[in-house]
N, CA, C and O atoms as CSV, one atom per row, in Angstrom:
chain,resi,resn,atom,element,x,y,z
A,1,UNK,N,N,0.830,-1.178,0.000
A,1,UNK,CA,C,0.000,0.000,0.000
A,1,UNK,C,C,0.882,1.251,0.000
A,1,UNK,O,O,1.042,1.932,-1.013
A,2,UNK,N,N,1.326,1.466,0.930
A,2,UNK,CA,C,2.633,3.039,1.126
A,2,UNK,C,C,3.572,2.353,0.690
A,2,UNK,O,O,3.672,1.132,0.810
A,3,UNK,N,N,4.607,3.344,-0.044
A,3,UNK,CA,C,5.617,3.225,-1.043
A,3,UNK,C,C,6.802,3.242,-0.017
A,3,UNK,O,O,6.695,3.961,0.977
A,4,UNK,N,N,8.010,2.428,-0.226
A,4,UNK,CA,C,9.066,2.954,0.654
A,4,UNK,C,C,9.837,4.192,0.847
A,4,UNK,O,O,10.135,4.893,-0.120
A,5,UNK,N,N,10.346,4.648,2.659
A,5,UNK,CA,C,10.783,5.481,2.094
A,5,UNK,C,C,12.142,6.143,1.573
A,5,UNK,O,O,13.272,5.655,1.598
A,6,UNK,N,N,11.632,7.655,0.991
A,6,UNK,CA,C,12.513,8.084,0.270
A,6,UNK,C,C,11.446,8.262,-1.078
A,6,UNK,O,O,11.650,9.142,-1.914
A,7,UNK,N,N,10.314,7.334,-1.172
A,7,UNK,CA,C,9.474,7.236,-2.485
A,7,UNK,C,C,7.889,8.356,-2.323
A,7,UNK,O,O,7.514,8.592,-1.175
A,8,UNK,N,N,7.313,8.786,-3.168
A,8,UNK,CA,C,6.396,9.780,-2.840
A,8,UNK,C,C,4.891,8.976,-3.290
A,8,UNK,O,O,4.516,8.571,-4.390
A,9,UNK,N,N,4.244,8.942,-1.969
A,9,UNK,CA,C,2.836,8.488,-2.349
A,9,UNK,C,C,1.883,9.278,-2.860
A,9,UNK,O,O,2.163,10.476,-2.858
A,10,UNK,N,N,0.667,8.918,-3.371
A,10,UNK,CA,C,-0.032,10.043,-4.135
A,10,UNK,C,C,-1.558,9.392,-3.159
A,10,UNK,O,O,-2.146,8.318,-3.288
A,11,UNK,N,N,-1.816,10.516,-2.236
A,11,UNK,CA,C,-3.418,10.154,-1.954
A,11,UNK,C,C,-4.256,10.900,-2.377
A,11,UNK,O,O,-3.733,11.954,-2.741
A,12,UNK,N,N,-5.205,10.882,-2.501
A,12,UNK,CA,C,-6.546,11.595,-2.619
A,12,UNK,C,C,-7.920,11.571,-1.665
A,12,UNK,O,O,-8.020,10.626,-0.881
A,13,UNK,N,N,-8.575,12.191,-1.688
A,13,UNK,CA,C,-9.676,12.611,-0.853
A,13,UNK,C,C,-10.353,13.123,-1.991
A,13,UNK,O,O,-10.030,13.966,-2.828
A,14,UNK,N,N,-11.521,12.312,-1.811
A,14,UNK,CA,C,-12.716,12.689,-2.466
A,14,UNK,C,C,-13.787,12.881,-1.526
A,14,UNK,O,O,-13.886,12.044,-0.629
A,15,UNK,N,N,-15.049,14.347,-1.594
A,15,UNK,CA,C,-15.747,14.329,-1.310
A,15,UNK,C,C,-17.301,14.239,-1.800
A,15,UNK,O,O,-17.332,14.912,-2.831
A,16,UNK,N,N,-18.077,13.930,-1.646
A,16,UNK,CA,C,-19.309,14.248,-2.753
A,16,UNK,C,C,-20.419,14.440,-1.280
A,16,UNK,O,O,-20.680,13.464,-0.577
A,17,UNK,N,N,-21.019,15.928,-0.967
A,17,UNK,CA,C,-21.539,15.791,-0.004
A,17,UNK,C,C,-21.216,15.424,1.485
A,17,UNK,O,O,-20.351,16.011,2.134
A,18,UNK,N,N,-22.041,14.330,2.002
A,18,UNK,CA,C,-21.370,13.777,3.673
A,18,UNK,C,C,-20.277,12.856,3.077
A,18,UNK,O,O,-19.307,12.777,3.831
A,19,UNK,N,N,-20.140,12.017,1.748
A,19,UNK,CA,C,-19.388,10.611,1.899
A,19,UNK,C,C,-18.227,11.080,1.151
A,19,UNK,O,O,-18.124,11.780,0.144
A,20,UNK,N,N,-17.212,10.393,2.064
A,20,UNK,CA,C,-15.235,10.402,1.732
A,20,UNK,C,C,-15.047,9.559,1.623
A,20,UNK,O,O,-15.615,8.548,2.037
A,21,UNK,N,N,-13.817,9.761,0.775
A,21,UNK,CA,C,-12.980,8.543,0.145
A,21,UNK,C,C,-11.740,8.705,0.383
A,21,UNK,O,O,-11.135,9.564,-0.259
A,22,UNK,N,N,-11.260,8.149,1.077
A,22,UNK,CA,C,-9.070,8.179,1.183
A,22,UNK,C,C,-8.630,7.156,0.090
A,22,UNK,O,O,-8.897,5.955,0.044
A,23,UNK,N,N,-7.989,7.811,-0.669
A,23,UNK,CA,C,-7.109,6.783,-1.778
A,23,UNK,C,C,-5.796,7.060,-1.137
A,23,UNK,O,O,-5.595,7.943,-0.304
A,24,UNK,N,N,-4.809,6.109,-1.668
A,24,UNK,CA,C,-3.461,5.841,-1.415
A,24,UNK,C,C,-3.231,4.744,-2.481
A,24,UNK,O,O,-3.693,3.617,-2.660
A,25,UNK,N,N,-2.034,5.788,-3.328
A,25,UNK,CA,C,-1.881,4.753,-4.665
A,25,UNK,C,C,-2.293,4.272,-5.133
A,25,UNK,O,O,-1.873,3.118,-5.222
A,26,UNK,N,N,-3.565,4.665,-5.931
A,26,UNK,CA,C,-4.434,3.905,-6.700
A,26,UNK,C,C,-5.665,3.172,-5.721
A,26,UNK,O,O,-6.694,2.885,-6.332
A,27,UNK,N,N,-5.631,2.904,-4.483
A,27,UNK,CA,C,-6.515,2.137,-3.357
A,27,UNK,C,C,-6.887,2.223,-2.878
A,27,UNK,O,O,-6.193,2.277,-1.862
A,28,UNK,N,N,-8.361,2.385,-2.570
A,28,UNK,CA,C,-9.351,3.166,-1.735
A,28,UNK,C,C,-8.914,1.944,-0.555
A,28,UNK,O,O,-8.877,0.714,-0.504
A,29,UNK,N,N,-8.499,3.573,0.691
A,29,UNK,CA,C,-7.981,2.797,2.269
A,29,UNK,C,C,-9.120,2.790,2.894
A,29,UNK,O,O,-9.207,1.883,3.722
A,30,UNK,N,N,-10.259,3.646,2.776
A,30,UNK,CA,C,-11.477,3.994,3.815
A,30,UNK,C,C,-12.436,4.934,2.917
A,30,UNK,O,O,-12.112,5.538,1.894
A,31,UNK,N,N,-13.533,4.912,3.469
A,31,UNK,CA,C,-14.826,5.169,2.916
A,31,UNK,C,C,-15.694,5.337,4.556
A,31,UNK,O,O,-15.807,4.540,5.488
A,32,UNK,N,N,-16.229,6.834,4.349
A,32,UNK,CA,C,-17.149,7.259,5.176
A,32,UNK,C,C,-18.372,8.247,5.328
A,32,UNK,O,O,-18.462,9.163,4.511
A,33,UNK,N,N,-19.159,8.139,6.156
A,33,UNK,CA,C,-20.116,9.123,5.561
A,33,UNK,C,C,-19.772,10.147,6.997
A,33,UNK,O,O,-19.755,9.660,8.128
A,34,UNK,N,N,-19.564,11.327,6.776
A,34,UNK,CA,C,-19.596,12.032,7.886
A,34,UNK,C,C,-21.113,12.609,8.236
A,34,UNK,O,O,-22.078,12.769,7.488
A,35,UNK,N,N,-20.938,12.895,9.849
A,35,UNK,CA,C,-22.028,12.828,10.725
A,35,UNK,C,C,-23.135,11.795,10.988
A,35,UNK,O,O,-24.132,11.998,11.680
A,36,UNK,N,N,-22.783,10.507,10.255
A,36,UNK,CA,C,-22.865,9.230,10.278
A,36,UNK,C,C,-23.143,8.640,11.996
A,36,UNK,O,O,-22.501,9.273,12.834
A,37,UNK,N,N,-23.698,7.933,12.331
A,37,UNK,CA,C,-23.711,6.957,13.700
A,37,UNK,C,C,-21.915,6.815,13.916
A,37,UNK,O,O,-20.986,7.207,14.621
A,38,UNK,N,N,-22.235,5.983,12.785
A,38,UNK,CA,C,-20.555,5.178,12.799
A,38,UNK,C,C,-19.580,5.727,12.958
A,38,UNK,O,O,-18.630,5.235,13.566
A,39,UNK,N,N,-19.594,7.038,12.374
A,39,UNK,CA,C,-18.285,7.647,12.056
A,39,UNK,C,C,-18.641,8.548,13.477
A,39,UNK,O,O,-17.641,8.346,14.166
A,40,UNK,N,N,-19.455,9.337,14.173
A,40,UNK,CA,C,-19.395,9.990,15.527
A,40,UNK,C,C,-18.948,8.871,16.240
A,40,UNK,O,O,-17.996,9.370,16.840
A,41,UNK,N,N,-19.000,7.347,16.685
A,41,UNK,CA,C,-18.746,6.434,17.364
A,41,UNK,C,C,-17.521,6.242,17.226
A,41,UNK,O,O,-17.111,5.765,18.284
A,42,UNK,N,N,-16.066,6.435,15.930
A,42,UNK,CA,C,-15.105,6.081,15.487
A,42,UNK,C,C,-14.510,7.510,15.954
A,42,UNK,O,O,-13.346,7.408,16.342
A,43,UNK,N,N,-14.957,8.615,15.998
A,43,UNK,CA,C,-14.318,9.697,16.512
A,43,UNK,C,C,-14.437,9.897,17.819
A,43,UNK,O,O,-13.881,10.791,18.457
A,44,UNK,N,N,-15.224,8.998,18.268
A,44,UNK,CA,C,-15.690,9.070,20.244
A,44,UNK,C,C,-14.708,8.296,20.624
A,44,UNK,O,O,-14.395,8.419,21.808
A,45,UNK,N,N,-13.958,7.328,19.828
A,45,UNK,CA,C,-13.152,6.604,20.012
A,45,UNK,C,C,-11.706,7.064,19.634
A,45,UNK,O,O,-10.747,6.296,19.710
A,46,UNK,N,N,-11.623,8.149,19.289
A,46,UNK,CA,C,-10.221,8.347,19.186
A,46,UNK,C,C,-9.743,9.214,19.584
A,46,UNK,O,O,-10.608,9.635,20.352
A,47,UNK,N,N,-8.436,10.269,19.687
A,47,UNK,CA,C,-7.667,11.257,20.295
A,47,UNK,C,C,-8.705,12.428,19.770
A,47,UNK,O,O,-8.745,13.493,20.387
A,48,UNK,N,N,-9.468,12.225,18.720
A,48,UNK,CA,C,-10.235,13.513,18.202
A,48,UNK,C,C,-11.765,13.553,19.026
A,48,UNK,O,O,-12.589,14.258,18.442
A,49,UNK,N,N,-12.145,13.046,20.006
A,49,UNK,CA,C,-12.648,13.209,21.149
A,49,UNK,C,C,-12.848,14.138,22.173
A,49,UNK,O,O,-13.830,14.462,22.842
A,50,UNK,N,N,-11.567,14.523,22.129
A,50,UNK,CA,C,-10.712,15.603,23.367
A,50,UNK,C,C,-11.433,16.880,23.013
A,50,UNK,O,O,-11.888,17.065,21.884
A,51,UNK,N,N,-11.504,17.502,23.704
A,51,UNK,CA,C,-12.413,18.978,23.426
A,51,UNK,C,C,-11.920,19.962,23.132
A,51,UNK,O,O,-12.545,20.961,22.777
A,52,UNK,N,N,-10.405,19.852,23.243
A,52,UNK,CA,C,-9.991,20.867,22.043
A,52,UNK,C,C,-10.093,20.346,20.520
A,52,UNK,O,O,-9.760,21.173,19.671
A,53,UNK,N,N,-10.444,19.280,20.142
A,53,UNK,CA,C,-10.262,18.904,19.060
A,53,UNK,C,C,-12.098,19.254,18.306
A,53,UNK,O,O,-12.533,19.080,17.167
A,54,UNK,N,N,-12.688,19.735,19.442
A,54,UNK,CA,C,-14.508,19.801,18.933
A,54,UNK,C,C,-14.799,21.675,19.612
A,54,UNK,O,O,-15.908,21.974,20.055
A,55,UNK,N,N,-13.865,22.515,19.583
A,55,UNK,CA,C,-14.116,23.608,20.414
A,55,UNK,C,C,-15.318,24.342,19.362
A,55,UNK,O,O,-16.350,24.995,19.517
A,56,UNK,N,N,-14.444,23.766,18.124
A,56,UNK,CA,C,-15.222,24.852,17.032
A,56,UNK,C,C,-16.855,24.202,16.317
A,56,UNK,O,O,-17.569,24.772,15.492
A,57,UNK,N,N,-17.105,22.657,17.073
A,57,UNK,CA,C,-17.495,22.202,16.172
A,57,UNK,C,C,-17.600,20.575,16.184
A,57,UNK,O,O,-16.595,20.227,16.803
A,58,UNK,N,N,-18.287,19.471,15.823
A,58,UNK,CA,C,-17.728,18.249,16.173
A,58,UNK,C,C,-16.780,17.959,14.967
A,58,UNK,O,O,-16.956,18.495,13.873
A,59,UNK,N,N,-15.634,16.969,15.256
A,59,UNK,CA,C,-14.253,17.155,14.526
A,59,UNK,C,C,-15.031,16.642,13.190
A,59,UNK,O,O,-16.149,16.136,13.095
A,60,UNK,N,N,-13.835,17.012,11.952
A,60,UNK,CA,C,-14.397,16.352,10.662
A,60,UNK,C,C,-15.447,16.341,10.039
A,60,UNK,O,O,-15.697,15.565,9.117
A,61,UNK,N,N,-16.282,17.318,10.530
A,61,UNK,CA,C,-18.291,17.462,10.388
A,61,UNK,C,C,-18.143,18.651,9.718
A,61,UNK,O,O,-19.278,18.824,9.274
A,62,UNK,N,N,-17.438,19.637,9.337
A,62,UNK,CA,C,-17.394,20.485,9.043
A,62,UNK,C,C,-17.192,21.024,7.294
A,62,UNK,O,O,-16.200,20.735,6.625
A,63,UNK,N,N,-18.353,21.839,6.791
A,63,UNK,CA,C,-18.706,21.533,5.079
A,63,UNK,C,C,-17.453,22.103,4.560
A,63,UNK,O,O,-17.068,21.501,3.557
A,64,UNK,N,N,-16.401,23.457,5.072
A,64,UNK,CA,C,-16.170,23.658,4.617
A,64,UNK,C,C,-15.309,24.226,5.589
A,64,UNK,O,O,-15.729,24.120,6.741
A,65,UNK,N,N,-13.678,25.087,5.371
A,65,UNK,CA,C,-13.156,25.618,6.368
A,65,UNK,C,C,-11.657,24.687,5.954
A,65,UNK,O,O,-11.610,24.202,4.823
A,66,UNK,N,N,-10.837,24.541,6.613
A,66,UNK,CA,C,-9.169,24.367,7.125
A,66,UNK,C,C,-8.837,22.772,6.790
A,66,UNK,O,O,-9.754,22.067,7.211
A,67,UNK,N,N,-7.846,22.058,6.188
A,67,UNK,CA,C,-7.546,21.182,5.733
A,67,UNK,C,C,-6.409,20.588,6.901
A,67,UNK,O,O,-5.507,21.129,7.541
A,68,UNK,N,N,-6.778,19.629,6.849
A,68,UNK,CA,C,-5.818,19.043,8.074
A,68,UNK,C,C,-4.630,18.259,7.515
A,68,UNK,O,O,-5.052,17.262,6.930
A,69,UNK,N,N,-3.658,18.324,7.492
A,69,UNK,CA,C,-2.442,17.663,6.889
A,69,UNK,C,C,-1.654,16.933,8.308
A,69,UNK,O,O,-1.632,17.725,9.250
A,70,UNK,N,N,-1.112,15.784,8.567
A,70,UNK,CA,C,-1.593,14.954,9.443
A,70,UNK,C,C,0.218,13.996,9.190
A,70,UNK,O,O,0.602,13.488,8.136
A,71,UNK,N,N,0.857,14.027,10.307
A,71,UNK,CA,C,1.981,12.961,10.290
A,71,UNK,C,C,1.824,11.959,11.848
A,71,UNK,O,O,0.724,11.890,12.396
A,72,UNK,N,N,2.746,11.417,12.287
A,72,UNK,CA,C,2.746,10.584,12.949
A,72,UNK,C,C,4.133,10.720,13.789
A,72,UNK,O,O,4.616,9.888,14.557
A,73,UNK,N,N,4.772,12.336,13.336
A,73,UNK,CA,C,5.886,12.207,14.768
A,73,UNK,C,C,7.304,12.155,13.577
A,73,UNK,O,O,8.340,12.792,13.771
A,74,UNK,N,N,7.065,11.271,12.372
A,74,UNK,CA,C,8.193,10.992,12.000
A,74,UNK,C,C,8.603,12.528,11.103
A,74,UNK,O,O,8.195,13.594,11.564
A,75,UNK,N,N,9.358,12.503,9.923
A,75,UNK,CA,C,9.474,13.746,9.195
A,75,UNK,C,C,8.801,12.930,8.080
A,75,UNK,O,O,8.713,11.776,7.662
A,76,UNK,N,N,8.200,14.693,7.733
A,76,UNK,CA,C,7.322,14.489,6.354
A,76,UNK,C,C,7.462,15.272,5.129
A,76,UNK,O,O,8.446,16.010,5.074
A,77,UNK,N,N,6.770,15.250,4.275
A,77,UNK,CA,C,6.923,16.135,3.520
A,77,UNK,C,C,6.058,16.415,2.125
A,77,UNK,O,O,5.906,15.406,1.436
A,78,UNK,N,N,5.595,17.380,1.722
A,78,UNK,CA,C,3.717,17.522,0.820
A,78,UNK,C,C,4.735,18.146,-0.227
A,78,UNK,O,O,5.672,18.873,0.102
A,79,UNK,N,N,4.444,17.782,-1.487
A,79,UNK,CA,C,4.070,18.518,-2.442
A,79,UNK,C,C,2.810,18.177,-3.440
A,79,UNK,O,O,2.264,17.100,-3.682
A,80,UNK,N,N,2.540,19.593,-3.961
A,80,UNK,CA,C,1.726,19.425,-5.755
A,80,UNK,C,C,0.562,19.382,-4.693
A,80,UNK,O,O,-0.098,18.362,-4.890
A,81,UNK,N,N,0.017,20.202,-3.520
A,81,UNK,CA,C,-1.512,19.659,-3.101
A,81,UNK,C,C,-2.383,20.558,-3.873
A,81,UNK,O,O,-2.188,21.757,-4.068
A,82,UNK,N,N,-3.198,19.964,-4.218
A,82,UNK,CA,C,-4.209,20.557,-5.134
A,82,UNK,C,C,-5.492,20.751,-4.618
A,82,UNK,O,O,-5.836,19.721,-4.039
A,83,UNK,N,N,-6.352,21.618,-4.571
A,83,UNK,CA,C,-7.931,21.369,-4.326
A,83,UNK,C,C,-8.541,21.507,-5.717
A,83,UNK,O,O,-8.220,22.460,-6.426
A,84,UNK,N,N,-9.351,20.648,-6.099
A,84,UNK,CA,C,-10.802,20.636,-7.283
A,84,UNK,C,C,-11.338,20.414,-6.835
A,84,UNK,O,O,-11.274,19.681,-5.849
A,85,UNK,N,N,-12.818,21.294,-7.641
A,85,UNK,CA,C,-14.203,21.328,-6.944
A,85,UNK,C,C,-14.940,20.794,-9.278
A,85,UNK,O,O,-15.038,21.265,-10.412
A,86,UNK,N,N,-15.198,19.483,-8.386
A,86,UNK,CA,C,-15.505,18.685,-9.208
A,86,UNK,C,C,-16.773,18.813,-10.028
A,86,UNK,O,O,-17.739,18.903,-9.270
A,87,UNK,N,N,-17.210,18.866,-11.668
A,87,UNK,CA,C,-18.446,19.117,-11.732
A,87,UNK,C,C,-19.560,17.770,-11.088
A,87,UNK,O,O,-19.349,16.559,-11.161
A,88,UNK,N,N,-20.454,18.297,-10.626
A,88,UNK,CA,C,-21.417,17.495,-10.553
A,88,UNK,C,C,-21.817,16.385,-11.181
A,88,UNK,O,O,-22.529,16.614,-12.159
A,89,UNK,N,N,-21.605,15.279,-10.956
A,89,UNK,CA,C,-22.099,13.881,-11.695
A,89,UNK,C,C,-23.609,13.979,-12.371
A,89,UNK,O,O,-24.091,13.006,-12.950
């Protein structure tokens, strides 16, 4: 799935409405509908719980506003991010 490193992965995020899509190299990793049962239960469950993480809002519920770019501690590094606003199917 993730490329080794030193190599540059290509993800995407698609939105259409409430439902997302995380790609990673060609491979849809996850699929969700936000403000969903499931998905408030999967965020009750994680570090995005904490109430600074909902001051403005419940986390990830939000139509429109600030893009979260997201590592894990190690070093990272973004290029080429793009936003499109897709025509309508």
């Amino acid at each position: 799935m993730a490329k080794s490193i030193g190599q540059w992965n290509e993800g995407r995020v698609l939105v259409q409405g409430n439902r997302v899509e995380h790609w990673l190299n060609g491979r849809k990793v996850v699929e969700y509908e936000r403000g969903s049962e499931n998905y408030r239960n999967l965020v009750g469950a994680s570090k995005y719980a904490a109430p600074g993480y909902n001051a403005n809002g419940r986390f990830g519920e939000a139509a429109r506003g600030h893009i979260l770019l997201q590592d894990h501690g190690d070093r990272v590094m973004f290029r080429n991010i793009r936003i499109k606003t897709l025509p309508k199917a």
